[in-house]
Backbone as numpy.savetxt, mean C-alpha at the origin, in Angstrom:
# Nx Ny Nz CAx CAy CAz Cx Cy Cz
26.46 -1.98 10.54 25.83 -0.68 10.45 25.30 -0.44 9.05
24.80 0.51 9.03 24.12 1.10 7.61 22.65 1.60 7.55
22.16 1.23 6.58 20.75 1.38 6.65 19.55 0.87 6.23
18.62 0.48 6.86 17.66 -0.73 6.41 16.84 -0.13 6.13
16.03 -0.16 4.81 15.12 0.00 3.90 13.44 -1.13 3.90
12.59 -0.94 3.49 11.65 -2.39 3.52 10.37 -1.31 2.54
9.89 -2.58 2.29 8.65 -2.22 1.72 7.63 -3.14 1.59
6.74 -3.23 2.19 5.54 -4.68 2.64 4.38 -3.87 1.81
3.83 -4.54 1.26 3.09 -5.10 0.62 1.70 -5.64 1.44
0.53 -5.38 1.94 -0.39 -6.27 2.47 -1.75 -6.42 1.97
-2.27 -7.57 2.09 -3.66 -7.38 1.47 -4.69 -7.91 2.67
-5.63 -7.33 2.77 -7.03 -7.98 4.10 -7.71 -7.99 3.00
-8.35 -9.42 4.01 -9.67 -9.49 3.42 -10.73 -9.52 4.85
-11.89 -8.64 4.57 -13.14 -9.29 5.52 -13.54 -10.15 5.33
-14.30 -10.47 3.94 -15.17 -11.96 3.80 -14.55 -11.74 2.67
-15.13 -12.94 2.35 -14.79 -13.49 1.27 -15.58 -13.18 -0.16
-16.48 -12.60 -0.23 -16.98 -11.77 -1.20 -15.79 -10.57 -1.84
-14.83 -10.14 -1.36 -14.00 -9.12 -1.69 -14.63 -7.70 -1.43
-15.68 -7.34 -1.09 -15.92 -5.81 -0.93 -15.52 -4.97 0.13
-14.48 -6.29 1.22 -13.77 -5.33 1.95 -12.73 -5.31 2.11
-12.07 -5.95 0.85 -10.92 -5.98 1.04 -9.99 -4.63 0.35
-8.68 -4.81 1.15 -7.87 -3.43 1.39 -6.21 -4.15 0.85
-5.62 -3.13 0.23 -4.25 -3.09 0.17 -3.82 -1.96 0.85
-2.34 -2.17 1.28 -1.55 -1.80 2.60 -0.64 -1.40 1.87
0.59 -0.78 1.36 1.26 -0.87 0.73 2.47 0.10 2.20
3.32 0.20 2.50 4.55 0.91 3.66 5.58 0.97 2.95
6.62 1.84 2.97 7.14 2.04 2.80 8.42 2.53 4.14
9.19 1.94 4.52 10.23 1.61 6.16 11.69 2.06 5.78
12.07 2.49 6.47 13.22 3.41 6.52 13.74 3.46 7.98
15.06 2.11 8.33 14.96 2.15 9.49 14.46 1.92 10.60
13.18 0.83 10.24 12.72 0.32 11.00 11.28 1.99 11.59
11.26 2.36 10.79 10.20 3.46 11.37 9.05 3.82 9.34
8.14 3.44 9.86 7.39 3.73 8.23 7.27 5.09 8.46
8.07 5.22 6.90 7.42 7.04 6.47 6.35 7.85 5.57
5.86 6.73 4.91 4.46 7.13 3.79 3.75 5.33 4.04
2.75 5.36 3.99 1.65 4.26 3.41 0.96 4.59 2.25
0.56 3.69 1.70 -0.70 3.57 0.70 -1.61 2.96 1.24
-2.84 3.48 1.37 -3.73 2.97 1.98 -5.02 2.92 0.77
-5.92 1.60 0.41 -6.56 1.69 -0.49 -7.88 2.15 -0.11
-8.06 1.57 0.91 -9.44 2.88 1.57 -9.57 3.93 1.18
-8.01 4.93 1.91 -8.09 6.25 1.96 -7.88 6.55 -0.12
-7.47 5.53 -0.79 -7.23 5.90 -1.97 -5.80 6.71 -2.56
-4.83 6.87 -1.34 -3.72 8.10 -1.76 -2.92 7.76 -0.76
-1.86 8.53 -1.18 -0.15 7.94 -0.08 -0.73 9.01 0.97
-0.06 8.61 2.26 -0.10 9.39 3.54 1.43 9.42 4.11
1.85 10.76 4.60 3.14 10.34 5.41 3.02 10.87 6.63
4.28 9.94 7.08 3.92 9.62 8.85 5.50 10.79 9.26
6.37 11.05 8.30 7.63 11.62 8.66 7.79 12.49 7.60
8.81 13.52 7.91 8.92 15.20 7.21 8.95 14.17 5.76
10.18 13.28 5.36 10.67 13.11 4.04 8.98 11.91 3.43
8.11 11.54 4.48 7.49 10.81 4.10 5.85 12.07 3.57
5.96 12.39 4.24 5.14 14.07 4.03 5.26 14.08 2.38
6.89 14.49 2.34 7.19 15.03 1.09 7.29 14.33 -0.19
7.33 13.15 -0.16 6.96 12.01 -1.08 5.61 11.34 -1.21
4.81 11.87 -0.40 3.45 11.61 -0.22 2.92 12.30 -1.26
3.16 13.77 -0.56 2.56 14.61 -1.62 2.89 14.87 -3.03
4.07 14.21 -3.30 4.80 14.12 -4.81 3.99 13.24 -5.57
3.73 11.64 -4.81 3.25 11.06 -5.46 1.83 10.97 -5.53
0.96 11.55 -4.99 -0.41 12.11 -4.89 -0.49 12.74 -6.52
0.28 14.10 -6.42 -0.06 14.39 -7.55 0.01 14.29 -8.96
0.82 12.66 -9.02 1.27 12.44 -10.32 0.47 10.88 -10.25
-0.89 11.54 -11.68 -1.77 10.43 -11.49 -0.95 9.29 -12.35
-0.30 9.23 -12.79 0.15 7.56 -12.83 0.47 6.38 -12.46
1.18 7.97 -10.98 1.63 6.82 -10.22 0.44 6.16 -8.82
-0.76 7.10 -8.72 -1.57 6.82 -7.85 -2.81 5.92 -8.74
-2.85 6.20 -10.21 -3.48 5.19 -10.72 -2.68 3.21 -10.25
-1.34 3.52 -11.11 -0.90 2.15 -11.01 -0.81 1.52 -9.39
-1.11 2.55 -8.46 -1.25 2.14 -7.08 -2.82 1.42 -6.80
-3.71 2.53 -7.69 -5.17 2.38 -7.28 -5.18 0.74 -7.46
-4.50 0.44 -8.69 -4.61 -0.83 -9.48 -4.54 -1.98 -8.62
-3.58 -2.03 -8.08 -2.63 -2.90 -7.27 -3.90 -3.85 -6.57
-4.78 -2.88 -6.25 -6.31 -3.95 -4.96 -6.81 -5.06 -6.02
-6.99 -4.67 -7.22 -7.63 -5.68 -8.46 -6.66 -6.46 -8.76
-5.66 -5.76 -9.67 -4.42 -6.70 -9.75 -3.35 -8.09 -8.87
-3.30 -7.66 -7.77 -2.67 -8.38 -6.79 -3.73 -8.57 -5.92
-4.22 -7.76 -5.10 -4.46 -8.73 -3.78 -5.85 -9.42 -4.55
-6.95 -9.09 -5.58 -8.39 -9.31 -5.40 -8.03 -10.73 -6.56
-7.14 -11.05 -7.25 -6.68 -12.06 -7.96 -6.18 -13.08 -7.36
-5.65 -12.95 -5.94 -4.53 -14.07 -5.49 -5.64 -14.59 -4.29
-6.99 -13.62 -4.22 -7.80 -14.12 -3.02 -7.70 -15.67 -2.79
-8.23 -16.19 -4.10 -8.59 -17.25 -4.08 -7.81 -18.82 -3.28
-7.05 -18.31 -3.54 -5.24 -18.80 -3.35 -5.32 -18.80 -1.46
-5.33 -17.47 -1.03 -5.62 -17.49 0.21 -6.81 -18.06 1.00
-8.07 -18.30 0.60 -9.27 -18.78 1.10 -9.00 -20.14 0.57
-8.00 -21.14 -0.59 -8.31 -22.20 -0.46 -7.25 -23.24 0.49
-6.60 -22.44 1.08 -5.20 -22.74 2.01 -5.74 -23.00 3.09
């Protein structure tokens, strides 16, 4: 018993040019996600009351939605290469 926690991480790509590619970022609690980061939408979303409420916490504290914005350049648009030569 207890309680299972997760946090995935994802990156798409459309082509291989990078202009459509997206980071995923979830955040799981129990096997049910309660906020995403979605790099499309640009900002956390929540799917549950406590994911609501951490959504909107971290929305408004640009550091932490900058070092999120980051994450598409940093990680996924750096490691492309890695994935298209596999």
């Amino acid at each position: 018993d207890g309680y299972f926690y997760q946090r995935v991480a994802e990156c798409r790509f459309s082509s291989k040019d990078l202009q459509g590619a997206e980071l995923i970022d979830s955040y799981v609690f129990n096997q049910a996600e309660h906020v995403r980061f979605n790099s499309t939408v640009g900002k956390y979303v929540g799917y549950t009351e406590h994911g609501v409420y951490n959504a909107e916490a971290w929305n408004s504290d640009a550091g932490i939605l900058a070092q999120e914005r980051g994450e598409l350049e940093r990680f996924c648009k750096q490691h492309a290469a890695i994935d298209y030569s596999a």
